[in-house]
C-alpha positions as CSV (number, residue, x, y, z in Angstrom):
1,X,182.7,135.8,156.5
2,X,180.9,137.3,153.0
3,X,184.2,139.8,152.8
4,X,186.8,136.6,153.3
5,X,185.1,134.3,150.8
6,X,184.4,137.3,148.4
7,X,188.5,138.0,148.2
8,X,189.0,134.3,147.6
9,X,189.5,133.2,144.0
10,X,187.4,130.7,142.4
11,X,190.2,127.8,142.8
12,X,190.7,129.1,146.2
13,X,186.6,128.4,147.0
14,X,186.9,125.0,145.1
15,X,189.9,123.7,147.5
16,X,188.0,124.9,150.5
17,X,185.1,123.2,149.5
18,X,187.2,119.9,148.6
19,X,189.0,119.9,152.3
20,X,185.5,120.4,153.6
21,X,183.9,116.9,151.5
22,X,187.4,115.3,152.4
23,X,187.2,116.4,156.6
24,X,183.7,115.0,156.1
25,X,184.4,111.8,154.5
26,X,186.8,110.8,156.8
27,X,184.6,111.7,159.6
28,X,182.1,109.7,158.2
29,X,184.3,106.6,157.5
30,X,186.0,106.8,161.2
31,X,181.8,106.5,162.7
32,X,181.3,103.9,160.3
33,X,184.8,101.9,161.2
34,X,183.8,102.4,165.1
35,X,180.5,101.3,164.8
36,X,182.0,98.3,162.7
37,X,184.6,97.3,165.5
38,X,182.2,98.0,168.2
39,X,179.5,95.3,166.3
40,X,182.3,93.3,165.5
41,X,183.7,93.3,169.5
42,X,180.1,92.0,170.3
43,X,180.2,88.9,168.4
44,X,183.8,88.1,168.0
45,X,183.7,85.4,170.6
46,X,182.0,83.0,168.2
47,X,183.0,84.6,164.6
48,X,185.8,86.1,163.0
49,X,186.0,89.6,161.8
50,X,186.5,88.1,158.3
51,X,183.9,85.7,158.4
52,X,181.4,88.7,159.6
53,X,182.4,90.1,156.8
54,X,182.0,87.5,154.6
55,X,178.1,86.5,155.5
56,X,177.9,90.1,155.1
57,X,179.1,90.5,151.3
58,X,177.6,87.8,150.1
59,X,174.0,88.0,151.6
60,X,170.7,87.8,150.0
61,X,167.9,89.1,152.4
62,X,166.5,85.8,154.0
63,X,163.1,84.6,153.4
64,X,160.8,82.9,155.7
65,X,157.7,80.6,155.7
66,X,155.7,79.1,158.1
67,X,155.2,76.1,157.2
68,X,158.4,73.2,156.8
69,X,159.8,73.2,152.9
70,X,160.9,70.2,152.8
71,X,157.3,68.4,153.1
72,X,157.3,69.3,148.8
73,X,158.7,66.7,146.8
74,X,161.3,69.1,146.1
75,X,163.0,72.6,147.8
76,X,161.7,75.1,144.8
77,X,158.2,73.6,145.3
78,X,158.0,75.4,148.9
79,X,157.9,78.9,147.8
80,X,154.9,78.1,145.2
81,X,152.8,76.7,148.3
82,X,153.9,79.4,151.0
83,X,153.6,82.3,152.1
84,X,157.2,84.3,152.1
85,X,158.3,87.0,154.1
86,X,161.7,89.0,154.7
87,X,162.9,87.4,158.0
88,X,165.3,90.5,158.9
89,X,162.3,93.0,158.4
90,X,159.6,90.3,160.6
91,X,161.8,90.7,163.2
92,X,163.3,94.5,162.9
93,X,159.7,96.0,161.8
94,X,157.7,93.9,163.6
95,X,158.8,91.0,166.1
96,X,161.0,93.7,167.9
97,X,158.4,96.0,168.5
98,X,155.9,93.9,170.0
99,X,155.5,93.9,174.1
100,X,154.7,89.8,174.1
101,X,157.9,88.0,175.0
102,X,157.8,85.5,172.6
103,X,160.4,82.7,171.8
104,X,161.5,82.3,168.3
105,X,162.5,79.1,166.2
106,X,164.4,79.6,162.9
107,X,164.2,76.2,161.3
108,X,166.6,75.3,158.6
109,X,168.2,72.1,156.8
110,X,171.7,72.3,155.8
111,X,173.4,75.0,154.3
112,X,170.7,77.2,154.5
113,X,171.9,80.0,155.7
114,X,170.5,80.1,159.4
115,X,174.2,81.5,160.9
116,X,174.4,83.9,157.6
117,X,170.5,85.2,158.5
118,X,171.4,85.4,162.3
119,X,174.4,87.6,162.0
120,X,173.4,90.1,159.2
121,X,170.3,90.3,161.7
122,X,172.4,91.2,164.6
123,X,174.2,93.8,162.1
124,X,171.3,95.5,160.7
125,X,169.6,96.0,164.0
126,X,173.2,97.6,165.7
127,X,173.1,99.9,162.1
128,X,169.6,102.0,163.1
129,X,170.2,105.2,164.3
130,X,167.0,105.4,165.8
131,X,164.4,103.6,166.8
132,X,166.9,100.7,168.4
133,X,165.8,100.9,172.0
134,X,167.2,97.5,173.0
135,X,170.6,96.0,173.0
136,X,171.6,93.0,171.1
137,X,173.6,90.1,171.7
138,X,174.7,87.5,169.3
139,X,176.0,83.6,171.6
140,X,177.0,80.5,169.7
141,X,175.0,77.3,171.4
142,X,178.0,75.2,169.8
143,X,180.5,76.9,172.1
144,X,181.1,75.0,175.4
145,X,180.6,78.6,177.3
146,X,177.5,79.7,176.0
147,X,175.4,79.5,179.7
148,X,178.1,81.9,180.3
149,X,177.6,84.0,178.1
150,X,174.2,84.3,178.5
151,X,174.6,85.0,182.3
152,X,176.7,87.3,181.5
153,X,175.0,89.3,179.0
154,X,172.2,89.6,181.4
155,X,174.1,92.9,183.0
156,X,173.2,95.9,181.8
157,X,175.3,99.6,182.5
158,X,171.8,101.0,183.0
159,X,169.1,100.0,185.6
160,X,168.4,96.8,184.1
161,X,170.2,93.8,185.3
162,X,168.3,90.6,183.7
163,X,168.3,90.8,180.5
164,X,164.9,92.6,180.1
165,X,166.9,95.4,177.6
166,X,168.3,93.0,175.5
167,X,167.6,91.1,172.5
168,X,169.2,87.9,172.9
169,X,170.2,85.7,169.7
170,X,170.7,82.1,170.1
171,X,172.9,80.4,166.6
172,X,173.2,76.5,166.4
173,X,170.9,75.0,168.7
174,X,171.4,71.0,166.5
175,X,175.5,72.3,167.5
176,X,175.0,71.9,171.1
177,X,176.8,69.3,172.9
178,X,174.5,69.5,175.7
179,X,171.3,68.9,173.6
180,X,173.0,66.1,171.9
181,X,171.1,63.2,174.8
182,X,167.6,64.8,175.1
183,X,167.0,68.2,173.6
184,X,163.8,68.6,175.6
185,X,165.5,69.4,178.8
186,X,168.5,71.4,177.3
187,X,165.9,73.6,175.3
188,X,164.2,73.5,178.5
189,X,167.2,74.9,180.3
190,X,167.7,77.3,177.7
191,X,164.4,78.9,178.4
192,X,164.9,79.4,181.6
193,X,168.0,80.6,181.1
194,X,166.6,83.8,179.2
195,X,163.0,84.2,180.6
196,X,163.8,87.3,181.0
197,X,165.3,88.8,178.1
198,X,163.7,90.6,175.6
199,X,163.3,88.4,172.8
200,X,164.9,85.1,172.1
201,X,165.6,83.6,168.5
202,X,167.0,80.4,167.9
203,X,168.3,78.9,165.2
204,X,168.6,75.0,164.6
205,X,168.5,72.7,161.6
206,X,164.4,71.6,161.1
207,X,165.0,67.8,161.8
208,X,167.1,67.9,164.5
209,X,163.8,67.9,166.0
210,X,161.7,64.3,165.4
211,X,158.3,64.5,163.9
212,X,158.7,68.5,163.6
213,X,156.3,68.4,160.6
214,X,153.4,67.0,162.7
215,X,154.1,69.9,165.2
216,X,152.0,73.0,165.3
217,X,153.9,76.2,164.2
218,X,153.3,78.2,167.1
219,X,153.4,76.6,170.5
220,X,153.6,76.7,173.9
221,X,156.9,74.9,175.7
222,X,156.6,73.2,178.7
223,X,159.3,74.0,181.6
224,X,160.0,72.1,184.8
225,X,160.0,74.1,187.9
226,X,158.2,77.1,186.3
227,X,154.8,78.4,188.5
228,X,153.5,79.5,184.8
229,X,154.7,76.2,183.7
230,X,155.3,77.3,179.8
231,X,156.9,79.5,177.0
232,X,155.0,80.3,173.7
233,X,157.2,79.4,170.7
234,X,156.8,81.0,167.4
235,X,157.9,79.1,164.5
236,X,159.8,80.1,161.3
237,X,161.3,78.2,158.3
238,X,163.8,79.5,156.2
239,X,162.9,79.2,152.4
240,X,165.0,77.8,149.5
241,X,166.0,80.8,147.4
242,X,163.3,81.2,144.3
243,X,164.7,81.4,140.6
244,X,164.4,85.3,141.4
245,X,166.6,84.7,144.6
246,X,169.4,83.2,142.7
247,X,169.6,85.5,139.7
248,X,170.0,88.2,142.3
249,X,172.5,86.0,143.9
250,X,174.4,85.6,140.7
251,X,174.0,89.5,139.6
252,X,175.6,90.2,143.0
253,X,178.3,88.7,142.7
254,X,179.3,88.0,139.0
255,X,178.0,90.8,137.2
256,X,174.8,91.1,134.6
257,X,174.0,90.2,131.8
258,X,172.5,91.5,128.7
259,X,170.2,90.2,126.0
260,X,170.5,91.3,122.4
261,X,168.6,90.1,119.8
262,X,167.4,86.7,121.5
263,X,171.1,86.1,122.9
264,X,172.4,86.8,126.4
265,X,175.8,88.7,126.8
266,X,177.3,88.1,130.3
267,X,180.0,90.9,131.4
268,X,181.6,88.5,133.5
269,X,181.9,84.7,131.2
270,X,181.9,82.6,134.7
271,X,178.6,83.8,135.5
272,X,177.1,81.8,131.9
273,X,179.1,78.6,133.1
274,X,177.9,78.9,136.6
275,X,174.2,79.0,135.1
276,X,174.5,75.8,133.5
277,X,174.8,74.1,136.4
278,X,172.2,76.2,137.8
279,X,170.0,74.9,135.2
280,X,171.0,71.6,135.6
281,X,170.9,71.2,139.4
282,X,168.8,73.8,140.2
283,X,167.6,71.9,143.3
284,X,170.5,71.5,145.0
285,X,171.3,75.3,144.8
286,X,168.3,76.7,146.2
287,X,170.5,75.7,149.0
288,X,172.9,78.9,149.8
289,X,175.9,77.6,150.8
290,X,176.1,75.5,147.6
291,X,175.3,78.4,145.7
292,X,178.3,80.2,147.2
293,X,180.5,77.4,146.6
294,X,179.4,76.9,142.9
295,X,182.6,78.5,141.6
296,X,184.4,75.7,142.7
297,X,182.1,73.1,140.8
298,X,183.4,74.5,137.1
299,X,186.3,72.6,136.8
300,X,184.8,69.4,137.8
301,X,182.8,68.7,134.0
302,X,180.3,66.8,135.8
303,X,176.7,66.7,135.8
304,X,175.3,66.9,139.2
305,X,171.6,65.1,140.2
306,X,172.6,64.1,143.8
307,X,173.3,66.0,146.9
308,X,176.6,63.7,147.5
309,X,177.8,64.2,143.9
310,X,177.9,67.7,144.3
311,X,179.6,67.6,148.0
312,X,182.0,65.0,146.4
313,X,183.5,67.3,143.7
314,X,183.0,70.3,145.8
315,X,185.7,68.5,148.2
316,X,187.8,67.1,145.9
317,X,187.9,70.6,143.6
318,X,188.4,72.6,147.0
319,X,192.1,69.9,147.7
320,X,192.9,70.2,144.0
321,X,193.0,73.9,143.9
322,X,195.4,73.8,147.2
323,X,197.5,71.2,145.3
324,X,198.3,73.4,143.1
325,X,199.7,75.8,145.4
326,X,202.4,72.6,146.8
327,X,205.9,73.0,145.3
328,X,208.7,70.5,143.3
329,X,205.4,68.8,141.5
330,X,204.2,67.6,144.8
331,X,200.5,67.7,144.1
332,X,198.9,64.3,143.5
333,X,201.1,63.7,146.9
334,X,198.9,66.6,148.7
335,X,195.4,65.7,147.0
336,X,195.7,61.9,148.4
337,X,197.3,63.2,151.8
338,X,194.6,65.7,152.3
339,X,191.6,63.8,151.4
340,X,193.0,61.4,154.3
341,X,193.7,63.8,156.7
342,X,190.2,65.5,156.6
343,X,188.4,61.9,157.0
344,X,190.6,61.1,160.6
345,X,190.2,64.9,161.5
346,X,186.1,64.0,160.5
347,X,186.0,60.9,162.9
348,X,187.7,63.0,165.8
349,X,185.4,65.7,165.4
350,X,182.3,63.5,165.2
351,X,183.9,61.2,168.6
352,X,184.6,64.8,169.9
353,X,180.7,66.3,169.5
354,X,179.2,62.7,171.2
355,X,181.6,63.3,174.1
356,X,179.9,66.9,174.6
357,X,182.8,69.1,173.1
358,X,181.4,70.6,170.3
359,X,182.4,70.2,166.6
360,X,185.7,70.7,166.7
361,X,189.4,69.6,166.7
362,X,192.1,71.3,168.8
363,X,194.9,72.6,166.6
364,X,197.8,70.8,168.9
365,X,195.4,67.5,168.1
366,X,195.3,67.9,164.4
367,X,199.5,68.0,164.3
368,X,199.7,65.4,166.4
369,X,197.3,63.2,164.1
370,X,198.9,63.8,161.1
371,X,202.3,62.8,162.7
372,X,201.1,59.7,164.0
373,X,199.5,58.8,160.2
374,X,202.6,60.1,158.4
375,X,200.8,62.3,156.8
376,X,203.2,64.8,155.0
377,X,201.7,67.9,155.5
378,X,202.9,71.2,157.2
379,X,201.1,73.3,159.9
380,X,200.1,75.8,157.1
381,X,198.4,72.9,155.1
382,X,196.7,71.5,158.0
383,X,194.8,75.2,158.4
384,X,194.9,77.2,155.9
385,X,194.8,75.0,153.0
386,X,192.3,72.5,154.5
387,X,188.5,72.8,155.0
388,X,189.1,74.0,158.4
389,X,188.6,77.3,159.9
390,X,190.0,78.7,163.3
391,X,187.0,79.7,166.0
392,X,188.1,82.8,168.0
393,X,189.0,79.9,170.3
394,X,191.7,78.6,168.3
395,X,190.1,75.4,167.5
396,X,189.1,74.0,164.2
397,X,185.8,73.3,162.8
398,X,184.6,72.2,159.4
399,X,183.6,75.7,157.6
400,X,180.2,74.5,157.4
401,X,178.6,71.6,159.2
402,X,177.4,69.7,156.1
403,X,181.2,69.4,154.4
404,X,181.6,67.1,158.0
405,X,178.5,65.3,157.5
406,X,179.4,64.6,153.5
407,X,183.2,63.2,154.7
408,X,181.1,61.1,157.4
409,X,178.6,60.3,154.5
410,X,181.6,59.0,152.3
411,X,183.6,56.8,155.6
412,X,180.2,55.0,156.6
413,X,179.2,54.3,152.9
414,X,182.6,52.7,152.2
415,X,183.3,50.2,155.1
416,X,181.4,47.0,156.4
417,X,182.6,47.1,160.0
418,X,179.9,47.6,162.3
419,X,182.3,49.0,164.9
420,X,182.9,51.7,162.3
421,X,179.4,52.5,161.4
422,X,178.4,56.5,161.9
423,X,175.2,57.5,164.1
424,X,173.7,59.8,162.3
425,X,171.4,60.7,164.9
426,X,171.9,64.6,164.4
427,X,173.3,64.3,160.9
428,X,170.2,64.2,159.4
429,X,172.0,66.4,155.9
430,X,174.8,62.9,156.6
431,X,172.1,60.2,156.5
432,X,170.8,62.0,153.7
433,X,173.8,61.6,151.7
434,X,174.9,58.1,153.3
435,X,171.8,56.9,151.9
436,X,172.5,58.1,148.4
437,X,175.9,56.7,148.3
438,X,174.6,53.5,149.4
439,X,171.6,53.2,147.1
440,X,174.0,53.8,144.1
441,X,175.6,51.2,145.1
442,X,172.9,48.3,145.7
443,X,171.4,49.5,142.2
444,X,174.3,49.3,140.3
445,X,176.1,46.0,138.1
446,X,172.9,43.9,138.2
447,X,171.9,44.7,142.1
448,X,168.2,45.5,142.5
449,X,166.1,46.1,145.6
450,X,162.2,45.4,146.3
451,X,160.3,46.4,149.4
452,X,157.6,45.0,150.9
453,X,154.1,46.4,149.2
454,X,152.0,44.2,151.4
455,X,152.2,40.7,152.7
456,X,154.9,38.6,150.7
457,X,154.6,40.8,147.7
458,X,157.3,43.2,146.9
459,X,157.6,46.2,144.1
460,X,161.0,48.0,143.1
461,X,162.4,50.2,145.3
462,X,161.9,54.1,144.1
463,X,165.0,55.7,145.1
464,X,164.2,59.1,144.4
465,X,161.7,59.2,147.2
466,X,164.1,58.7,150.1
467,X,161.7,60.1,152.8
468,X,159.8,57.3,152.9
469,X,163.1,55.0,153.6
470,X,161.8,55.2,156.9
471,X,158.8,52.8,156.6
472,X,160.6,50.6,154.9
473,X,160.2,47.1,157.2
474,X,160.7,44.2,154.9
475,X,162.8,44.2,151.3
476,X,163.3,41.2,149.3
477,X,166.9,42.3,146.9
478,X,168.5,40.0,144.2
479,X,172.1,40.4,142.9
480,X,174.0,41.3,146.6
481,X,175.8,38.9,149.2
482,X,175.8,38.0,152.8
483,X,178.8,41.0,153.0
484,X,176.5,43.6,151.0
485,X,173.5,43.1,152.9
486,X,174.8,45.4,155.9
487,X,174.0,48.2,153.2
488,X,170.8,48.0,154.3
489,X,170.7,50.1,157.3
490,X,169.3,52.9,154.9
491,X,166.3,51.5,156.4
492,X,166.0,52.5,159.7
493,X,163.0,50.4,160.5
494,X,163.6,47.2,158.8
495,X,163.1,43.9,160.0
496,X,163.2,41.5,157.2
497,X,165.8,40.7,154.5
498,X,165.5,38.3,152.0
499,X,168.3,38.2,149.7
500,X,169.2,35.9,146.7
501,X,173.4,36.3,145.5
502,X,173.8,36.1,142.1
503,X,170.3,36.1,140.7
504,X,169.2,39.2,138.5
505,X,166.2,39.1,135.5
506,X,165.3,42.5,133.6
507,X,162.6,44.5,134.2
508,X,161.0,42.9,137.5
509,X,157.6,44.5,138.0
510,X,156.5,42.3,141.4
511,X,158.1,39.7,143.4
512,X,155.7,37.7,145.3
513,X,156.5,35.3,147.6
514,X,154.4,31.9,148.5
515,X,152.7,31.8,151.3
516,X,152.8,27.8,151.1
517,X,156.2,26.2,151.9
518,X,157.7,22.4,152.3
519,X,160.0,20.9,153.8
520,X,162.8,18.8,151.5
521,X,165.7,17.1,152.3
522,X,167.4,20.4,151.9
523,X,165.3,22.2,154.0
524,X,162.4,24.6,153.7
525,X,161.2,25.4,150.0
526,X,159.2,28.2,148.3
527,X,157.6,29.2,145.5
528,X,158.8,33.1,144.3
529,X,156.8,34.4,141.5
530,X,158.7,37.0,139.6
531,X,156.2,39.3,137.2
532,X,157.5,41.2,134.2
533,X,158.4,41.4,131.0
534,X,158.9,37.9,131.2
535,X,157.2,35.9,134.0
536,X,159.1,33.1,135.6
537,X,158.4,30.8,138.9
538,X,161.4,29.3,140.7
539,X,161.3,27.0,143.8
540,X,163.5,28.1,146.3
541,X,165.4,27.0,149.5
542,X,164.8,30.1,152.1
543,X,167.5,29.3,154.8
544,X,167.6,31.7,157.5
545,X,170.9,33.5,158.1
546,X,172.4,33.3,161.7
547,X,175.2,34.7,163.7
548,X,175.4,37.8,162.6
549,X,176.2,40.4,165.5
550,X,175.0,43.5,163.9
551,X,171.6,41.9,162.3
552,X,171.0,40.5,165.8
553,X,171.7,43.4,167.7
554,X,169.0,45.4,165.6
555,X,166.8,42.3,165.9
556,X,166.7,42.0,162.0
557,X,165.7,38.6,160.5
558,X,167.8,37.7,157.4
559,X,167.1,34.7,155.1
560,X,169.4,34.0,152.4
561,X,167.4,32.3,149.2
562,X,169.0,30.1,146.6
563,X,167.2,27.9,143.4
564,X,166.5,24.6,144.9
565,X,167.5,21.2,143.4
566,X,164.1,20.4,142.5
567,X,163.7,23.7,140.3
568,X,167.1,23.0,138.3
569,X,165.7,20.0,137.6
């Protein structure tokens, strides 16, 4: 061997050396590639190869707490009061390797990246070369298979034939069309459908379960039928990305930025536009999947402060882009088409889900809706030019769960038929954004809404704390009519309306109501006090407000109040 490479020439050595590197990078690239397809065959039942590699290129390692983030005021507050961790490296470095067979809850709101953490998880465990020991399976709860599935990944080619080897990994538990009715006995069904594997983590937004903040953070689960009669639950949240978290987001994927003499340089200019509106709404982007779609949000020239303003224009920025693709000047045709077509496919998705489908829409379904609307779109628009994205199924889903729940947001705001109204049941990211809609609009062109402080007396409504809509039970509002007042089912627990059409007075401090009345010859009278900047006491006529299907049905008492006779007098 010395004699053959001491009679080569130096070039000679130098091309030898090269076809070596070469031979060994394609070797290297081929393990890769099979290792790649044999990850991607494991979980391309529920997710396509490009969307694997999509919540692959643009992931920033998930962070965990243990306690809910969304009991702070606001999302950034959470990490300042927790405790974070890598989620990935909890479960790689330490989760995995424990013998206690432990059932794990990864809690999220919307568009927080629980799917994104789940399957980079499922990647980076198949990527050790040692040190694996178990197999891993990735199953889809919003798939109308997925007991299947976990029966079937149960099997093992070794000696083990329940699951036992396997770490099993559960996306989309609020998705499930089973758990829709009660998802005590469908999470109890889940459990003993993998007692026996390995590990179980599922993944479901935080308040798809009721009173989840009052609930301890590791727990034991009751099952039916069970000797041992329980599971022990372990409890994570997934945190809003930190300042830090979003810089690195940013540097990822739009290049750095340098600082010279007290002023920042930015090698790619998008990234310093995309920071304003990181400054200005940096709330709503601690969220990732807004962060992701930020791009969109530079043409829009808005300033964003709500949730629903910044789903609105990332819809509407999403159609106009496509529009521009349309040909012959077509484009405000396509913008107005599409904007229709996604709220029917919406409504047949939502009607679809409450019948125990799943969220989606069968491709042969959407044609055949657009046909019967006359809407003037082609097969390609319908797909690949819409919000929609094909399942390995062939069905169509919303590419993320909260762009359905904004659309629903937007129908319910905007009609007053009670048949038509949206249960928002498990759309909790929906109601969210409903409610915004519909408090912009009872607070705007000389609306205003009081709520019940304590008995008769009533303080303005603070619409910035939303969470506490909930024990809302009485409002008193001034400015609205008999039509408007259905607006009110922001309050989920009310039982009391009082409203007075076409009264407004600036700055309203209290509202207090009499608790003496009489009765005239136009029927029962009342004293309201109004306190402010200028106090002022009107008699009233409170006259209650019958007939009303949907106030009756929710056994909510409305009285309409109007100036009396004796107080114009």
């Amino acid at each position: 061997m010395k004699n053959i490479i001491s009679n080569l020439s130096v070039n000679e050595i130098a091309s030898f050396i090269g076809i070596l590197s070469a031979l060994f990078l394609v070797i290297r690239y081929l393990k890769i590639r099979s290792k790649n397809n044999k990850n991607h065959k494991d979980i391309s039942d529920f997710i396509t190869e490009e969307k694997v590699k999509h919540y692959k290129s643009k992931f920033v390692r998930t962070q965990c707490v243990d306690r809910p983030p969304d009991i702070e005021d606001e999302p950034k507050e959470s990490y300042e009061h927790a405790n974070r961790q890598d989620l990935i490296q909890f479960f790689i470095k330490q989760a995995f390797t424990s013998s206690s067979k432990k059932i794990y809850l990864i809690l999220g709101g919307a568009g927080m990246g629980k799917t994104t953490f789940l399957v980079n998880l499922f990647l980076e465990y198949n990527s050790k070369r040692i040190g694996k020991g178990y197999r891993i399976k990735f199953v889809s709860l919003s798939n109308p298979h997925s007991d299947e599935y976990i029966e079937k990944y149960k099997k093992d080619d070794s000696q083990y034939k329940d699951g036992s080897n396997t770490i099993l990994l559960l996306d989309a538990f609020d998705e499930d069309p089973n758990a829709l009715e009660n998802y005590d006995a469908r999470l109890s069904q889940i459990i003993l459908l993998t007692k026996n594997y390995r590990k179980v983590i599922i993944t479901s937004r935080t308040h798809f379960f009721p009173e989840e903040s009052k609930e301890k953070f590791s727990s034991r689960f009751p099952i039916d039928g069970e000797k041992d009669g329980y599971r022990t639950f372990i409890k994570k949240y997934i945190a809003p990305f930190s300042d830090e978290e979003i810089t690195k987001y940013l540097r990822k994927n739009y290049g750095y930025k340098v600082r010279i003499l007290d002023k920042y340089f930015y090698i790619n200019p998008k990234r310093e536009k995309i920071e304003k509106i990181v400054n200005i709404a940096t709330n709503l982007v601690v969220r990732p999947m807004l962060l992701e779609q930020i791009e969109l949000l530079l043409e829009s020239n808005q300033i964003f402060s709500k949730e629903h303003q910044v789903y609105s224009a990332l819809i509407d920025e999403w159609i106009k882009r496509e529009s521009k693709k349309q040909p012959n000047n077509t484009s405000d045709d396509f913008f107005s088409e599409m904007k229709e077509f996604l709220e029917i496919a919406a409504i047949h998705i939502y009607k679809n889900f409450y019948s125990h489908k799943g969220l989606f829409i069968d491709l042969d379904l959407l044609e055949s809706l657009a046909m019967q609307k006359e809407i003037n779109l082609n097969k390609i628009d319908l797909t690949a030019r819409s919000l929609l994205n094909r399942n390995p199924n062939g069905q169509y889903k919303f590419s993320h769960k909260s762009i359905l729940e904004a659309i629903l947001a937007k129908i319910d705001a905007g009609t007053f038929d009670t048949s038509k109204f949206i249960d928002f049941e498990t759309f909790d990211f929906g109601l969210l954004i409903r409610n915004q809609m519909l408090v912009e609009k009872l607070t705007t062109n000389n609306k205003q809404i009081f709520v019940e402080s304590s008995r008769n007396s009533f303080q303005p409504l603070n619409i910035q704390k939303q969470n506490l809509f909930d024990k809302v039970t009485c409002v008193f509002a001034t400015g609205v009519n008999e039509i408007e007042i259905r607006k009110f089912r922001i309050f989920k627990n009310l039982k009391t309306i009082y409203y007075f059409p076409g009264f407004y007075q600036d700055n309203i401090g209290v509202i207090k109501i009499s608790n003496h009345s009489s009765v005239g010859p136009q029927g029962l009278t009342k004293k309201i006090y109004f306190y402010g900047t200028n106090n002022r006491t009107l008699v009233t006529m409170i006259i209650p407000f019958k007939d009303e299907p949907y106030f009756n049905k929710n056994k909510i008492i409305v009285y309409k109040v109007t100036k009396s006779k004796q107080d114009e007098n």
